[in-house]
C-alpha angles and dihedrals in degrees: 000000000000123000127229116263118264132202120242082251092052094051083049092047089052097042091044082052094053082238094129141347133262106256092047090061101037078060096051087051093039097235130124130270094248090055105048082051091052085043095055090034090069097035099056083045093059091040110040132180118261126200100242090073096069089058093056093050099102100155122109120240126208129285089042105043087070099258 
């Protein structure tokens, strides 16, 4: 099975989202490892976290959701 193919910012968008590893997703681009890593360092540099976010986040995780 062959996945679609995804953009180096979508890759960013999915790894700054936990929603995969990098690389996963340096494979799925076909670069290598060093680069994806420089790829998502600069990115989360350029998009950081703010704290803000944290408060948002409402969902319950496992273990905890009963699972």
């Amino acid at each position: 099975m062959t996945l679609p193919q995804i953009t180096k910012l979508e890759a960013c968008q999915i790894l700054y989202k936990g929603q995969s590893n990098v690389k996963l997703m340096a494979n799925r681009l076909e670069i290598s490892l060093e680069e994806m890593q420089e790829l998502f360092g600069d990115y989360v540099a350029q998009n950081p976290v703010s704290d803000e976010a944290w408060k948002k986040d409402i969902d319950i995780s496992w273990p905890y959701s009963g699972c």
